[in-house]
Structure formats: C-alpha cells, structure tokens
N, C-alpha and C positions, 0 to 999 in steps of 0.2 A: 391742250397738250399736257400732256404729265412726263416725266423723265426721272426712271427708277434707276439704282445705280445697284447692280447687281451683284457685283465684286469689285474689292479696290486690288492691286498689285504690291506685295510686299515690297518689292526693288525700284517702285520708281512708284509716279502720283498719275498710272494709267488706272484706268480703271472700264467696266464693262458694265454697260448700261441699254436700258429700253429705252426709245421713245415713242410715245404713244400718241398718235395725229388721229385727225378725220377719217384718214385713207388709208389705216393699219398701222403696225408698229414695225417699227425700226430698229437693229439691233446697231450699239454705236462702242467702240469706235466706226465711224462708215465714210465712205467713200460718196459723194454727188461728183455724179459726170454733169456737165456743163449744154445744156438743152436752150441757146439761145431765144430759138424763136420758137418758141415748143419743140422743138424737135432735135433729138442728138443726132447730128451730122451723119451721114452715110448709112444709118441703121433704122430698122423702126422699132418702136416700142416693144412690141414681142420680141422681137432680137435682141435687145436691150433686157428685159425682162429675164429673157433665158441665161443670157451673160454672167447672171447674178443681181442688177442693178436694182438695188430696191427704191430710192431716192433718185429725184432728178433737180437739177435747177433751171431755172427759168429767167429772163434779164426783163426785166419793167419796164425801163428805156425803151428797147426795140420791140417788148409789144404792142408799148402804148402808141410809136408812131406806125406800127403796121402788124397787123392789121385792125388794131385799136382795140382798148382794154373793154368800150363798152358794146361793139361787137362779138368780143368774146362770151361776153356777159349774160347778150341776149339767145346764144348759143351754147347755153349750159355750162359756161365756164370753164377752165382751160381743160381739166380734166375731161372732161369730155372732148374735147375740142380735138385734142391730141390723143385721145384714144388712151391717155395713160391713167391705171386704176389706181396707181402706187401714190404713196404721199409726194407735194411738189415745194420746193424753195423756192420762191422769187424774192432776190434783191432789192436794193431801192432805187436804185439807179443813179446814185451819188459817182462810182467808182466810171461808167461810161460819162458820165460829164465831163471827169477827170482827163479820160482818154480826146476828148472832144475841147480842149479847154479853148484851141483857138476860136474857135463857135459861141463860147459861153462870158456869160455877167455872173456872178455872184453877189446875194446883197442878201442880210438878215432875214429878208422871205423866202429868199431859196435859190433857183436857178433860174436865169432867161439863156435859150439856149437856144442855136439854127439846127433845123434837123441835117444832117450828112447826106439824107434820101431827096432833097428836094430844094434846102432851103430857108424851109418857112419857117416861125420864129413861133418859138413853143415855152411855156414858164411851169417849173416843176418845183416846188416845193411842201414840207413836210404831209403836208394836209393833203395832197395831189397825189402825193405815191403812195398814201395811203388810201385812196379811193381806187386807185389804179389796183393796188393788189387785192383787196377787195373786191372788184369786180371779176377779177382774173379766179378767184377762189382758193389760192395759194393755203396748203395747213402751214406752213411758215412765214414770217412776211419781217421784211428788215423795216430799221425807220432810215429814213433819209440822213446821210453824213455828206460830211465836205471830206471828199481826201486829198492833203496836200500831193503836191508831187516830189518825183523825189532831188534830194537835195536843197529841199526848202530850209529860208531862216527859221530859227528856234523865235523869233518872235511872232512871222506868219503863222506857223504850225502852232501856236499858243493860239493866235484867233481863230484857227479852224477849230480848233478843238472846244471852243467856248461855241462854238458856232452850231457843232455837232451835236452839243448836249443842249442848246435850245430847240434844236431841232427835235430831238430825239423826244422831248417834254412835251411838241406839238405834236408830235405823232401820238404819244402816249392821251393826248385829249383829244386827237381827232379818231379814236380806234373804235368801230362802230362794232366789228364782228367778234366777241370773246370766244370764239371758240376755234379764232387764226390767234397763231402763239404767234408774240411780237418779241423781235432781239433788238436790242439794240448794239452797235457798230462802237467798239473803241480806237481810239483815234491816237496820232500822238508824234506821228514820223518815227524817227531813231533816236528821240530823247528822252531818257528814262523818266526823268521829272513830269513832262506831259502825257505819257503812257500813264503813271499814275495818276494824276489828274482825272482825262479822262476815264477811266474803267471808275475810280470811287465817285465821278459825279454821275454815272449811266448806273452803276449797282444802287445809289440812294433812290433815284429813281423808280426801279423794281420793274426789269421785265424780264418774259421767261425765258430766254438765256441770254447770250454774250457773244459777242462775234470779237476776232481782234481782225482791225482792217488795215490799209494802208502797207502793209508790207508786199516783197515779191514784185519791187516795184525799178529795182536796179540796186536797188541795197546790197552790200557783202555777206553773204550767207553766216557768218559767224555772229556778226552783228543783229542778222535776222535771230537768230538764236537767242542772243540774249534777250533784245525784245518781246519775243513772244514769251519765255521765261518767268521774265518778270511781271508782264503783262497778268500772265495765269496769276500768281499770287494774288494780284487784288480785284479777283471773279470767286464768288460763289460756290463753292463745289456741290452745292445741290442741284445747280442749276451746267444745264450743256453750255458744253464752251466748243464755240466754234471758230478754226484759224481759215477765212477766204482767202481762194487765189492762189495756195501754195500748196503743190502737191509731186513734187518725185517722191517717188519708192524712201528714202533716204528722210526727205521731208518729215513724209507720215510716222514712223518707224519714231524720229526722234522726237517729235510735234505728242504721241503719242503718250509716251515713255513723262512728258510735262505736262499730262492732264486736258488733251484736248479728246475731243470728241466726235467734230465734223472739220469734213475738208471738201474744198471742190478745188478743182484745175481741168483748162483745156487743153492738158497735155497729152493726156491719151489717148485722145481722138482727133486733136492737131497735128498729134505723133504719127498717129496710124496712115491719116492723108499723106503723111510724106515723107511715108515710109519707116517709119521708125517705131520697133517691136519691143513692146517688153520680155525678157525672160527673167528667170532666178537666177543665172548667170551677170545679170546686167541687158543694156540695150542692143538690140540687132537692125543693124540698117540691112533692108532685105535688097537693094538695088547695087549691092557690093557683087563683083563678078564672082568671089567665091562661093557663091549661092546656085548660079548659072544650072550646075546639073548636079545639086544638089535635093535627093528624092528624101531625104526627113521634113516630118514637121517643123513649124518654128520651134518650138518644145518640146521633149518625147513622151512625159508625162504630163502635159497639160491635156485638160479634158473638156478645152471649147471646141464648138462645131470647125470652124477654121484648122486647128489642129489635127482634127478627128477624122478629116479629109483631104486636105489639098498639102501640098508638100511646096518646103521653100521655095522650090525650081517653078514652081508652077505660081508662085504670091512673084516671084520678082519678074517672071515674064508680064504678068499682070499689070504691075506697077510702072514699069522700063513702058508698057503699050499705052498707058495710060487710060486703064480700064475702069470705067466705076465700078466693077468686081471689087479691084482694089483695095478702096477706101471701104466699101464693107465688109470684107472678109479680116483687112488689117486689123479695123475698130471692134469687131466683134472678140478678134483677142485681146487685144488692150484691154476694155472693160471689164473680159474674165479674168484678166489677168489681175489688174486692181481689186476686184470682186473678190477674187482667192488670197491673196494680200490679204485683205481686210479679214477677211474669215480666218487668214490662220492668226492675226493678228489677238481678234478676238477667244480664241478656244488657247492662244497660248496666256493669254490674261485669268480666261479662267481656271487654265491647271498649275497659273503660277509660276510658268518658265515663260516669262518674257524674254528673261535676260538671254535663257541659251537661245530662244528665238532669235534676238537682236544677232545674236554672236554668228549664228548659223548664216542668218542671213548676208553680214559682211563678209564672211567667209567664205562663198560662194561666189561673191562679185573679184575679191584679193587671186582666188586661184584661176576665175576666169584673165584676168588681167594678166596672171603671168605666164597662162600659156598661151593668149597672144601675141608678148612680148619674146616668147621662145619661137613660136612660128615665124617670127618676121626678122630672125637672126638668119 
C-alpha cells in the first residue's frame, strides 16, 4: 500500500490523498460502508459499486465464526467470494469482543470468547486475527486492540491501552503477507494522557497507517472532539489516519477539517432499513404521513437510481408494507448520498474552498430547520 497526499488545505489539516492497495486506488478523504459478512445489507455489489462505493469493510469476528476465514480461503478469498473487485478493510475484531463482553475472558494472549451463533468457546488473539485476515485477503488489515468500554477507570483504560500496544507488536511479528498494509488501533477512552500514550507507543512501532478507536461509544460529542483532535497531532502525516465507527454527515465534515482520512459507520444503511434518508437539507424520515402523496424524489437533484425513479409516495408506501424493495431502494441512496459527500468534499479540498464548503453545508441544514419550525406554527 502507498498513500500519496496530493494536496493539503490552507484553512484547516484536511488534506486529499491516494491510496493505493492490491485492488485499485482510492481517493481519500472516503467513506467505508460497513459489509459485515461480506455483504452491504440490502444491496449487492454492483449497486453498491454504482452508488459511488469504492471501499468496503468487512468484521473478522463474524467471518471467522461463519462461514470461516479458511473456507473463504480455499474459495479465492473474500474478494472473490463476494464478488467485490474493489479494495476491502477488515477489522480485528477487538471492537465485536467489546460488544460481546458478557461472553468474553481477556488475558495478555488475547481473547476467550462464546460465539453469540451457538455457543462454543472460541480464543482470538493477536497472531489469530492475523491469520484470519490473511486468509480472508483483505488490502487493509487492523492488528488486534482491547477497547475499553465506555465510562471505564482511567487506571483500567491505562491497561488496555498497554495491552493494545503488546498486541499490536504481535501482530506486527506475526504479519506474514507485506503486501496487506497493517494499521494499528489507537486506544485511550476519553483521557488525553493515555490517547497520547497510546498513538506514540503504535507510531514507534511503524505501521502503515493509524486508526483512532474506542470512540462513538456513548461519549459526548464535544468531548469526542477533542479526542480525536488530539489524538491526530501524535499520528504521522505521511501516513493515513483513520477515525472507526463515527460517521454523520457533521462527523465527517469536521473529523475531516482535523486531518483524517477514512471513516466507516453503519449508519447509512442501518438508516436506510429504518427509514431514515439523507439529504443536503438534513435527514428525512420517509414513513412521516406528510410524504403519503407526495410525487418528488427523496432529493430533486440527487442523481442516484432511487431518486431518478421512484418518488417519496411511492419509498414510504414501500417502507409502511414492509417491502424488501425498501431497504434496497432506501440504501441505494444513502450510499450515494455519502459517496457525493465525500466527492464534494474532496474537489472542495482541492480548489481550496473547504471552508465555504463547510459553511454551505451548515447552512442548508439551519434553513431547513427553520422552515420546519415555520410549518409547525
């Protein structure tokens, strides 16, 4: 993997860059939709594809317990597997432990953990998920982290985070394929002290980029802010800096604006199942009665397939019947929607108007809001 940085941003530490994998390049700032089991929810790859989507992520966790990382292996690897051509991210599977913690042991070698599907009793540590992703063929591959939960002691989150960077070290000595770029996971909860800890004991280290994790977890958004903030200052700028897990419109925008580069969330497409639409205005719940016999698209100049044909009247009867239409017609906008995001984000980086970007963009949401606010007088 190489990561050329193409232009910085006068107004802020954005900046516009390539990345360059196995499976093509990438243009970053970007957007990962969230492909648990291979697969983004409700769409398939070429809809996906067409959306814009040029990344996707993948969860180690749920392939390795189904349908197992070295079935996939012996089937061409996920890329194949999944039919997707494009470069793929898979995680380490630290962050699903977290979610699972009733189920799990933690000890210096890593995780013992009951699968959710069955049961049985499964051990994942640093050397494991990196054989897992390995197998699976990922052009990204994280190393194994402990992420606290939230509202942990500041003396717990001190041992995860010692925890994290032994880990990260094993990873970095069990890494058999140099040509899967390996991030390592900074750790830290909401304490600035161990945010920097960890990022300067995973930079001495040296791998090719940076993820910041543990956020987006029930923390206060302002406070997520500073974190990641600070976090960036002791990463690399030659190197991609990636914020997992956090992703509104709002997120990105200002996540952006402080030098990151990748983002994944399953908002879009958790949104879309349940109804809930992006625009440039802000969000549309389409199962609202004043939609009922309303013949416009979700958005009049968006130019995804969804918009380009079916009309809101016709997405909330869908939704209200509980159609698998649905969820693919919803997701198919989402993801262009984030797609076109991301692209204007990027072209406003390179002509140098971030800022009226930024501006434009609030601005759009403040006068949707107030004539809401007029309507319902």
């Amino acid at each position: 993997m190489k990561f050329i940085i193409k232009k910085n941003c006068t107004s802020s530490r954005a900046r516009l860059g390539e990345l360059v994998t196995n499976h093509g390049t990438i243009e970053t700032p970007v957007f990962m939709p969230v492909g648990t089991l291979g697969s983004i929810k409700a769409v398939t790859p070429e809809e996906a594809r067409d959306a814009g989507v040029e990344i996707i992520l993948a969860n180690t966790y749920h392939l390795y317990l189904r349908p197992g990382h070295a079935l996939i292996e012996r089937l061409g690897g996920l890329h194949r597997f999944m039919n997707w051509p494009g470069p793929i991210l898979t995680d380490s599977g630290g962050f699903q432990t977290l979610s699972l913690s009733k189920l799990r042991t933690i000890s210096p070698e890593g995780v013992t953990f009951r699968s959710h599907l069955d049961g049985s009793t499964h051990f994942l540590g640093p050397a494991k998920a990196m054989e897992i992703q390995r197998s699976l063929g990922a052009d990204i591959t994280m190393t194994l982290d402990e992420c606290a939960p939230a509202g942990a002691s500041h003396d717990y989150v001190r041992n995860s985070v010692r925890l994290t960077e032994q880990w990260a070290r094993r990873g970095l000595e069990q890494r058999k394929d140099e040509s899967q770029a390996l991030f390592g996971i900074v750790q830290g909860g909401i304490y600035p002290d161990l945010r920097e800890l960890s990022a300067r004991g995973l930079v001495r280290l040296g791998f090719d980029g940076y993820a910041i994790g543990g956020l987006a977890i029930g923390e206060d958004t302002r406070i997520r802010e500073q974190i990641v903030r600070l976090t960036r200052e002791f990463l690399p700028d030659e190197k991609p800096a990636y914020l997992m897990g956090v992703g509104t419109p709002e997120d990105i925008i200002e996540s952006v604006k402080m030098g990151l580069d990748m983002f994944d969330c399953v908002l879009p497409t958790r949104g879309a199942r349940n109804g809930m639409l992006f625009t440039k205005t802000g969000k549309l719940i389409i199962k609202n009665s004043r939609y009922a016999q309303d013949d416009s698209p979700i958005e009049e100049d968006c130019g995804c397939y969804t918009c380009s044909r079916y009309s809101r009247a016709y997405l909330r009867h869908l939704y209200l019947s509980r159609e698998i239409l649905a969820s693919t017609l919803n997701t198919i906008h989402n993801l262009h929607y984030y797609s076109h995001l991301l692209s204007g984000i990027r072209q406003a980086i390179k002509e140098d108007r971030l800022a009226e970007f930024s501006h434009d963009f609030y601005a759009r949401r403040v006068e949707n809001r107030d004539q809401s606010e007029a309507e319902s007088l």
